[in-house]
N, C-alpha and C positions, 0 to 999 in steps of 0.2 A: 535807850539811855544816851544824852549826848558825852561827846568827849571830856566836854570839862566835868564832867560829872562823875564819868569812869576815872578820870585821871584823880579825882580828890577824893576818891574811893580808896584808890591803890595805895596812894600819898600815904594818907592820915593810915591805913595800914601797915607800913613799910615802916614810917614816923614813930609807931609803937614800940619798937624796938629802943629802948631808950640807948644803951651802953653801943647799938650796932652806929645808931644816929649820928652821938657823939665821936666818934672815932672817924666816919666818912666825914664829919663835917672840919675835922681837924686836919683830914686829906685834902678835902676842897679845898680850906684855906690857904695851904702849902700850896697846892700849885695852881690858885686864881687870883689867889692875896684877900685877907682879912679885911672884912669891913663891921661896919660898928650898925647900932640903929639908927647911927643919925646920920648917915652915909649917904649920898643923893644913891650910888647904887644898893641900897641894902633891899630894896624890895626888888627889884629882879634879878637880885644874885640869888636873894632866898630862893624865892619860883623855881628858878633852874635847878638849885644845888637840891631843893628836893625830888625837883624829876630825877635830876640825875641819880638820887640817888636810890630810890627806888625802881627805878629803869635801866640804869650801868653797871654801878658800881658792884664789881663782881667779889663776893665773900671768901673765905677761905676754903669753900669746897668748888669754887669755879663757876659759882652761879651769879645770875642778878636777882633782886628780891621778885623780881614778876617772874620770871624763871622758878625761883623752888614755888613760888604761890601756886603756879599754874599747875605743879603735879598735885595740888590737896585739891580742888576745886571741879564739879561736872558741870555749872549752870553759867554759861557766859562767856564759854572758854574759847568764840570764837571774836568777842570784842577785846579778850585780854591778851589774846596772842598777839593782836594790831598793835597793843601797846608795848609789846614785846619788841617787837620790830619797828617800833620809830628811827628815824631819819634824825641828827643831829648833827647840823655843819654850819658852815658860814655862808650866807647867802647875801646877793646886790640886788639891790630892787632893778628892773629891767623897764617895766610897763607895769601902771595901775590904772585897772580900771574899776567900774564901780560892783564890790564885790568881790573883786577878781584880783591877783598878785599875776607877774610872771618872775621868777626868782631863778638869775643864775648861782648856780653851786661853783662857787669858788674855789674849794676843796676837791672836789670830783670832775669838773666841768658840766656837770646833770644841769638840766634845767627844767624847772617845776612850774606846773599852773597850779596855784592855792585859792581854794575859796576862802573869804573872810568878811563874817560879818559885822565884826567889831570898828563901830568909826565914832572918831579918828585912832586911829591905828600908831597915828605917829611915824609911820614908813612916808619915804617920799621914793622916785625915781633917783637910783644911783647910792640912796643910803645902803651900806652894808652892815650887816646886823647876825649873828649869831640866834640860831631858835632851832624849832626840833619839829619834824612834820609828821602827822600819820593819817593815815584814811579816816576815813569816816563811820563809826562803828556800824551806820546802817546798811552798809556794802553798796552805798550809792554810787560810789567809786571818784566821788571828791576828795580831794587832799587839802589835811588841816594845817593852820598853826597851833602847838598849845601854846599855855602862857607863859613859858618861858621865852622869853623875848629877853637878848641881851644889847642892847648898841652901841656901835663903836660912834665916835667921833668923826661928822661929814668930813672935818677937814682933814684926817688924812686920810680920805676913802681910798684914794690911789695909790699913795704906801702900803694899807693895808690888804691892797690888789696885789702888788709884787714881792708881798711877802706867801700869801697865799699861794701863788704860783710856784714861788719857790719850794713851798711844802709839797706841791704834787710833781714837781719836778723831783727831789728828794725821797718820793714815795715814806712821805713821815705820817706817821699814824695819826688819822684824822682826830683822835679825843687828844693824841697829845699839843697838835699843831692848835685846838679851841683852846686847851688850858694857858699854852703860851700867849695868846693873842690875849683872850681873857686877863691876863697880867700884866700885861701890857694894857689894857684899858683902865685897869684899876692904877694902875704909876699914874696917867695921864689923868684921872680925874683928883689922885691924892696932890698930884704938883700944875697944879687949873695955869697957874702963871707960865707953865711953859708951854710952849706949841705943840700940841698934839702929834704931829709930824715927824716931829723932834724924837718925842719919845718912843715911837713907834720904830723909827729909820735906827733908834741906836743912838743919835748924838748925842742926848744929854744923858747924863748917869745920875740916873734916880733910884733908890731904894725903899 
């Protein structure tokens, strides 16, 4: 089974939860900021905020939803434990080649080789971008993107280098240091007139 496949498994699983759905999605909101459907980001904030939240978002008994799924389930429990342990952080395109990412982890300092066969991808060299990585269910021992893909704005890639930095200098917890940044992309795409920079560094006060 490939990735995208298990992930829209899990999803549309998780998704059934109606009352659990609503309440993580009113948490997203709150700390990535609300967007609408006619939003340029509404389709990959959707994407994420469903991985996330069938893959994070942990319930009142301390679990995530792939977490309690994995104790009812014996057939596959070695593709669903990968999605268990995905990777989500902020990463800089380094070097693309064909097929091929090298992405530094901005949040950690890790840096990853990704297979990807999706083109165009929309990544260049130096765009930084928020996404979530996991092996590859057939134990090839390639490392994926799924489809959550979030992108910051090229122009203030290097703002958003030294605020990063800051975050591991701070040792701030990496889901909270994405939901800040993530809110910050969402200010900057609701106020297009101001410089991306601007919003990112702090200087103009947007709400």
């Amino acid at each position: 089974m490939s990735l995208q496949s298990l992930m829209e498994g899990v999803v549309a699983a998780a998704a059934a939860d109606g009352p659990g759905l609503i309440a993580a999605r009113a948490e997203w909101d709150a700390r990535s900021g609300k967007v609408f459907d006619d939003d340029p980001l509404y389709e990959e904030r959707t994407t994420a905020f469903l991985e996330w939240f069938a893959l994070e978002r942990v319930d009142g008994a301390g679990l995530t939803y792939i977490e309690r799924h994995l104790q009812t389930v014996t057939e596959g429990r070695d593709a669903l434990t990968l999605l268990s342990r995905t990777h989500r952080s902020l990463f800089r395109v380094r070097q693309v080649d064909e097929q091929q990412f090298v992405l530094d982890d901005l949040l950690t300092g890790c840096r990853f080789s990704v297979h990807e066969r999706r083109t165009p991808l929309a990544l260049n060299e130096g765009d930084i971008f928020e996404a979530r990585l996991c092996p590859r269910p057939d134990a090839s021992g390639e490392v994926l993107l799924t489809r959550a893909i979030q992108h910051h704005p090229r122009e203030a890639a290097d703002v958003i280098a030294e605020l990063a930095e800051e975050s591991r200098k701070n040792c701030e917890r990496r889901d909270e240091a994405l939901f800040r940044l993530a809110k910050l992309r969402w200010k900057s795409a609701r106020w297009g007139h101001v410089q991306p920079e601007r919003i990112y560094r702090g200087d103009a006060e947007v709400e």
